[in-house]
PyMOL Python script that loads the backbone (N, CA, C, O; Angstrom):
from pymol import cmd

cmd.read_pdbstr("""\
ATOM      1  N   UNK A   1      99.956 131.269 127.256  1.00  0.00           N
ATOM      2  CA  UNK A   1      99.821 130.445 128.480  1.00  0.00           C
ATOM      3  C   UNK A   1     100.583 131.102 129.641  1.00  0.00           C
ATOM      4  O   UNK A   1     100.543 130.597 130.762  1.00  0.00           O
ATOM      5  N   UNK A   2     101.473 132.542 129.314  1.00  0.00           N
ATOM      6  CA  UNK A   2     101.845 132.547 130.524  1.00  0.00           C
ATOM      7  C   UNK A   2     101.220 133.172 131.374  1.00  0.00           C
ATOM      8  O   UNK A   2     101.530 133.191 132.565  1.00  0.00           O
ATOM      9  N   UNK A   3      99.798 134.048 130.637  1.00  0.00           N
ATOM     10  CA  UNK A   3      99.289 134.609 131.828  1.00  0.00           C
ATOM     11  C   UNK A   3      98.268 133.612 132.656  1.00  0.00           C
ATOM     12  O   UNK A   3      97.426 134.022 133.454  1.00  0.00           O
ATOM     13  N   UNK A   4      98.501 132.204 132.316  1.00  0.00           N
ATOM     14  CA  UNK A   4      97.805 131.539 133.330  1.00  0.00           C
ATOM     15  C   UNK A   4      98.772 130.588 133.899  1.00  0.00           C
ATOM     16  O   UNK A   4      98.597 129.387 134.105  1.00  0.00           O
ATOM     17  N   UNK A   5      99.716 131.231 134.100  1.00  0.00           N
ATOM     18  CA  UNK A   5     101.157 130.844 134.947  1.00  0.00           C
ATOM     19  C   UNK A   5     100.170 131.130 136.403  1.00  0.00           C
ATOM     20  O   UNK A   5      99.278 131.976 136.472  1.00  0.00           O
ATOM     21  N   UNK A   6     100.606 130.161 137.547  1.00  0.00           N
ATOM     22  CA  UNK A   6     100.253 129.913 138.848  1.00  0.00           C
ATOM     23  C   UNK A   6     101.174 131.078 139.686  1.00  0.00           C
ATOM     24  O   UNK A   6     100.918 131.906 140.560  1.00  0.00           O
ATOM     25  N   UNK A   7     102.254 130.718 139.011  1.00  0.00           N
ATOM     26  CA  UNK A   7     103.431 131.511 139.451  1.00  0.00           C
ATOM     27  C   UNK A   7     103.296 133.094 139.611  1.00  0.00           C
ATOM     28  O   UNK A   7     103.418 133.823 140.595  1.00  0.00           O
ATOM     29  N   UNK A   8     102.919 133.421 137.912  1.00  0.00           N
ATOM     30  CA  UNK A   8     103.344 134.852 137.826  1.00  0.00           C
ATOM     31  C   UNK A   8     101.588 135.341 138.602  1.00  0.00           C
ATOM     32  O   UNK A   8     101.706 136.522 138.929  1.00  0.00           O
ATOM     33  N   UNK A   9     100.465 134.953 138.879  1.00  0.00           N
ATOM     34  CA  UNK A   9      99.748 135.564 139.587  1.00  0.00           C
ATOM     35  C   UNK A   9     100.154 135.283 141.399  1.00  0.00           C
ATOM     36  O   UNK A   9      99.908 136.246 142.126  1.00  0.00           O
ATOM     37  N   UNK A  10     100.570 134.394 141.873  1.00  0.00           N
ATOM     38  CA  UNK A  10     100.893 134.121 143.062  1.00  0.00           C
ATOM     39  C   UNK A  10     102.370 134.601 143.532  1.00  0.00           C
ATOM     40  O   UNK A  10     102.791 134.556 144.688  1.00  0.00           O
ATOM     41  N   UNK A  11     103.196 135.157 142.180  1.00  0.00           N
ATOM     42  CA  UNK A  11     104.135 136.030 142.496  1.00  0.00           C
ATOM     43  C   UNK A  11     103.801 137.529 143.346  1.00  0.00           C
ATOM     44  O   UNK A  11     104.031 137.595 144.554  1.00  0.00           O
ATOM     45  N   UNK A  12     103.406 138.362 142.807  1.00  0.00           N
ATOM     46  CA  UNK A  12     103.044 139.283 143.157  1.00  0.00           C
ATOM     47  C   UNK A  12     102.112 139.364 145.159  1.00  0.00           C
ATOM     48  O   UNK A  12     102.317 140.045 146.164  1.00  0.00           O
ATOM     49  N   UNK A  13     101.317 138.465 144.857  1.00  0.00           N
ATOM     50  CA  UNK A  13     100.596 137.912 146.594  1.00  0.00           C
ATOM     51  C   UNK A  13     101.958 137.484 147.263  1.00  0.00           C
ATOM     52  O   UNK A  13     102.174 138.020 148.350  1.00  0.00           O
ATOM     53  N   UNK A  14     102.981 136.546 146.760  1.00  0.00           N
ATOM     54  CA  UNK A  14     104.182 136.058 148.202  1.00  0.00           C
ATOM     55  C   UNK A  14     104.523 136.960 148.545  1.00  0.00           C
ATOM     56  O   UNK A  14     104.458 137.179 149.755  1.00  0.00           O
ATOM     57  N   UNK A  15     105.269 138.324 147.316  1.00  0.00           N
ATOM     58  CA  UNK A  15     105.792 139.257 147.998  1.00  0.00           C
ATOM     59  C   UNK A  15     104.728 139.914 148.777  1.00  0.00           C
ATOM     60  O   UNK A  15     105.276 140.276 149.817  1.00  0.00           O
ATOM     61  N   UNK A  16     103.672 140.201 148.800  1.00  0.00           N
ATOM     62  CA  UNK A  16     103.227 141.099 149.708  1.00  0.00           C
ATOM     63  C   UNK A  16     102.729 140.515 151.131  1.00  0.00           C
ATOM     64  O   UNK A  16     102.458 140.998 152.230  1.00  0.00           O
ATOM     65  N   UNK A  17     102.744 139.448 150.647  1.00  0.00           N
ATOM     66  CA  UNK A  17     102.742 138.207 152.098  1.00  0.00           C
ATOM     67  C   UNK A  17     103.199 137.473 153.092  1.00  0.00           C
ATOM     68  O   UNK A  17     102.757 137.296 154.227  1.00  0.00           O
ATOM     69  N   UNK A  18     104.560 136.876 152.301  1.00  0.00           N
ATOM     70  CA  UNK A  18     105.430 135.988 152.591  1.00  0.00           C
ATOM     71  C   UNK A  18     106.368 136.626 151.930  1.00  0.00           C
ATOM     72  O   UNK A  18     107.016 137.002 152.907  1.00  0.00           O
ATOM     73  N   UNK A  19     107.096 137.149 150.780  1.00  0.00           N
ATOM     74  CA  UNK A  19     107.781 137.413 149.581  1.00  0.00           C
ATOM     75  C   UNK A  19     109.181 136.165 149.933  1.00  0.00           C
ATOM     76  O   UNK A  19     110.395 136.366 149.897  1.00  0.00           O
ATOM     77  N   UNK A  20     108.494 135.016 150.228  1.00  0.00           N
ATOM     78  CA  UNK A  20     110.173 133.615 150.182  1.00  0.00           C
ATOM     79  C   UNK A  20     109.222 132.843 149.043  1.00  0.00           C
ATOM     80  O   UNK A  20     109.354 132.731 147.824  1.00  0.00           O
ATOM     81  N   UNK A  21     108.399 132.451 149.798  1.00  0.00           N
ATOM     82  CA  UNK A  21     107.429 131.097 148.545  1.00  0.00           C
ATOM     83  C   UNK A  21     106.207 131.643 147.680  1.00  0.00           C
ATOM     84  O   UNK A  21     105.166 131.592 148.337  1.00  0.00           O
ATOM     85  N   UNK A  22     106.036 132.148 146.401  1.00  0.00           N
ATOM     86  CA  UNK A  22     105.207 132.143 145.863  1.00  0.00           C
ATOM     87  C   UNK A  22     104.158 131.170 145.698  1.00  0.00           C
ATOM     88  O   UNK A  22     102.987 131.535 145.601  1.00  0.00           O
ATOM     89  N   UNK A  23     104.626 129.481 145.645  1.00  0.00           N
ATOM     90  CA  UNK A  23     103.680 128.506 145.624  1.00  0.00           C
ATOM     91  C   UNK A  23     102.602 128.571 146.679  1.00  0.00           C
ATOM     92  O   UNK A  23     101.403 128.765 146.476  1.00  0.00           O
ATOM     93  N   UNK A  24     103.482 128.293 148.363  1.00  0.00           N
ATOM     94  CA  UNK A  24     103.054 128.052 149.483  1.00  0.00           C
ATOM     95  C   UNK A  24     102.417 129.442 150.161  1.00  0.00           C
ATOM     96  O   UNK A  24     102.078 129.641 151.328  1.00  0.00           O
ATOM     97  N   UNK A  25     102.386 130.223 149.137  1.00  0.00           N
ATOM     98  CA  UNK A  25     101.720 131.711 149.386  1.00  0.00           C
ATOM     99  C   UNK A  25     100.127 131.369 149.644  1.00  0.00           C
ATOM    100  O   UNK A  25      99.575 131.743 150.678  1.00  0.00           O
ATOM    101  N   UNK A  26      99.273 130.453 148.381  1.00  0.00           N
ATOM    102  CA  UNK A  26      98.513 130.232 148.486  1.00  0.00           C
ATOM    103  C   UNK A  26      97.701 129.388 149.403  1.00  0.00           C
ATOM    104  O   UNK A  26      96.473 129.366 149.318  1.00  0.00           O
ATOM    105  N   UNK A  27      98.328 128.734 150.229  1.00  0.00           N
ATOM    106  CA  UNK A  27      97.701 128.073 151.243  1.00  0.00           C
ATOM    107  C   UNK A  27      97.945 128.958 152.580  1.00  0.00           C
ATOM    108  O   UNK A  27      97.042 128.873 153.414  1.00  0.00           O
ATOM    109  N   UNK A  28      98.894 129.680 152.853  1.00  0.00           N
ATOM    110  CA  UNK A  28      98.734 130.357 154.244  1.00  0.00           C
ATOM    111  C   UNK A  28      98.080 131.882 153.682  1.00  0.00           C
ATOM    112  O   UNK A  28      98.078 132.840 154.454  1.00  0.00           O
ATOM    113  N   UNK A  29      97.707 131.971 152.727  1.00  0.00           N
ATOM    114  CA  UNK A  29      96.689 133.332 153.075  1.00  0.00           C
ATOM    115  C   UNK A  29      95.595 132.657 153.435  1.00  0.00           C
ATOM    116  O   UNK A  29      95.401 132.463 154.635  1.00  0.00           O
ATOM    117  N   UNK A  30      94.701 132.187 152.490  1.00  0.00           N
ATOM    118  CA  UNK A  30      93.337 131.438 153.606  1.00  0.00           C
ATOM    119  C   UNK A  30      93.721 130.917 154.673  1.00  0.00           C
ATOM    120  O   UNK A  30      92.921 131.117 155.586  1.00  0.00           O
ATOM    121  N   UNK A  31      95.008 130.064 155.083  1.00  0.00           N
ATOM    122  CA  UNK A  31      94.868 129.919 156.316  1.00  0.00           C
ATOM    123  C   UNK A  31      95.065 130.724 157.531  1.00  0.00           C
ATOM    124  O   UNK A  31      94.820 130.299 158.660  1.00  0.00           O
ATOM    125  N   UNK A  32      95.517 131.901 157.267  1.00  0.00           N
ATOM    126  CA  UNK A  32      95.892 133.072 157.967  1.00  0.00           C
ATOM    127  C   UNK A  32      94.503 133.694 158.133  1.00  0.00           C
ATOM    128  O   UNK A  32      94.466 134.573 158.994  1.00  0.00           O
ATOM    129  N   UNK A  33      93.552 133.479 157.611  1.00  0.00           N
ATOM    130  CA  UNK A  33      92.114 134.119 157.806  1.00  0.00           C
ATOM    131  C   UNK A  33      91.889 133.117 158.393  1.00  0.00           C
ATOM    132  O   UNK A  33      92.771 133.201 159.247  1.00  0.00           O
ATOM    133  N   UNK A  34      91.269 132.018 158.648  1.00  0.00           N
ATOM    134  CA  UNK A  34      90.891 131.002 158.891  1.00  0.00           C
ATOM    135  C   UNK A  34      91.611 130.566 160.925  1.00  0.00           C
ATOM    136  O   UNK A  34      91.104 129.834 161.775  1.00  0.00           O
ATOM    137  N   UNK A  35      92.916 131.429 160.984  1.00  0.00           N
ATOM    138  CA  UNK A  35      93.434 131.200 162.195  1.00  0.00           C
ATOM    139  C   UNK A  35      92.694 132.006 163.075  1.00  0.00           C
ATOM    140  O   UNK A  35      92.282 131.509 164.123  1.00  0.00           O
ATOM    141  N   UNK A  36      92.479 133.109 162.812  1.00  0.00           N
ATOM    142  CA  UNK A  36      92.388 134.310 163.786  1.00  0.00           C
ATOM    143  C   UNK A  36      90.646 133.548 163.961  1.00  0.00           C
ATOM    144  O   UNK A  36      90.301 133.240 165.102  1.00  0.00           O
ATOM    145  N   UNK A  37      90.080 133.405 163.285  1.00  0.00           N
ATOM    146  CA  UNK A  37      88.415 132.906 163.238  1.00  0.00           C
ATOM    147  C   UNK A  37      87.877 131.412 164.056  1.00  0.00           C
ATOM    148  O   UNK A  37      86.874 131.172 164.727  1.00  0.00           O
ATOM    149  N   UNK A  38      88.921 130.669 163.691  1.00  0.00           N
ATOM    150  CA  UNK A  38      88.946 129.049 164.625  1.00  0.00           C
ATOM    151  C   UNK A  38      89.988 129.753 165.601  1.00  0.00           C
ATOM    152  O   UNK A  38      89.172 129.875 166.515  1.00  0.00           O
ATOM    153  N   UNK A  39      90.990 130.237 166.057  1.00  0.00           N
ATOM    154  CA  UNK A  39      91.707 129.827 166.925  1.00  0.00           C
ATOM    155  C   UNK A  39      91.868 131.218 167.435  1.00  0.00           C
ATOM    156  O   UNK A  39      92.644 132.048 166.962  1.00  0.00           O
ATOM    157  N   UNK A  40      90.844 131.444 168.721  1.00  0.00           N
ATOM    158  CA  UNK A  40      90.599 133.228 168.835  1.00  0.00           C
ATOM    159  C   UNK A  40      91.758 133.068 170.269  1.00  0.00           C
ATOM    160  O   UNK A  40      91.723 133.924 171.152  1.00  0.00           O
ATOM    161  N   UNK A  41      92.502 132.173 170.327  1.00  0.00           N
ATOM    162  CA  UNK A  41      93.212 131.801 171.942  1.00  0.00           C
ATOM    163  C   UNK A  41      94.229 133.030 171.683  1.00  0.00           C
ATOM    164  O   UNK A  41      94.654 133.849 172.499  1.00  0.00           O
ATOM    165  N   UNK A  42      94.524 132.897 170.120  1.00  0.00           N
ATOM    166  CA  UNK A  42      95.932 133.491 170.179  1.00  0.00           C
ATOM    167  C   UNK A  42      95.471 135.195 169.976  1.00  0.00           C
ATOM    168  O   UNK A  42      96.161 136.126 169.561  1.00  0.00           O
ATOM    169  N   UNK A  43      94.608 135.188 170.255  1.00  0.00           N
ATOM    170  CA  UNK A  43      94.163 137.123 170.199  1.00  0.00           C
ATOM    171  C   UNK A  43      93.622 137.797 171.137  1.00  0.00           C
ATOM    172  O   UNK A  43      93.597 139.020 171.277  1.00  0.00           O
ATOM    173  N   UNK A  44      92.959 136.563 172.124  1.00  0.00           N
ATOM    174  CA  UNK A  44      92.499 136.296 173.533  1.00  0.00           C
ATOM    175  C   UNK A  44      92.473 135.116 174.213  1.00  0.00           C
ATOM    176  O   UNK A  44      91.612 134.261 174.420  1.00  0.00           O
ATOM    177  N   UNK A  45      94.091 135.330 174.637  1.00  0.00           N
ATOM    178  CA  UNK A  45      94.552 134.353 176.114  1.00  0.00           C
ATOM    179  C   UNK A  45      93.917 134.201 176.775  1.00  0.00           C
ATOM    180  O   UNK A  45      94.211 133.546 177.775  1.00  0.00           O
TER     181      UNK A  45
END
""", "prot")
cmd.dss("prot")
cmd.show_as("cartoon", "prot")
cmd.util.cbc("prot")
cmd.orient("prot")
């Protein structure tokens, strides 16, 4: 069961992302795609 640890696959993504929260890793990568695509203000003022 541990290779279906949440953790030890979302370990490896915080650090290369965030490397503080492994959990909360998973919600700001899609939302980090999802910003630049809905919210084009902040790439063109």
């Amino acid at each position: 069961m541990d290779t279906l640890i949440p953790g030890s696959r979302l370990a490896p993504r915080a650090e290369g992302s965030e490397g503080s929260s492994p959990i909360p890793t998973r919600a700001p990568v899609p939302a980090r795609r999802r910003d630049p695509r809905e919210r084009p203000d902040r790439k063109n003022p």
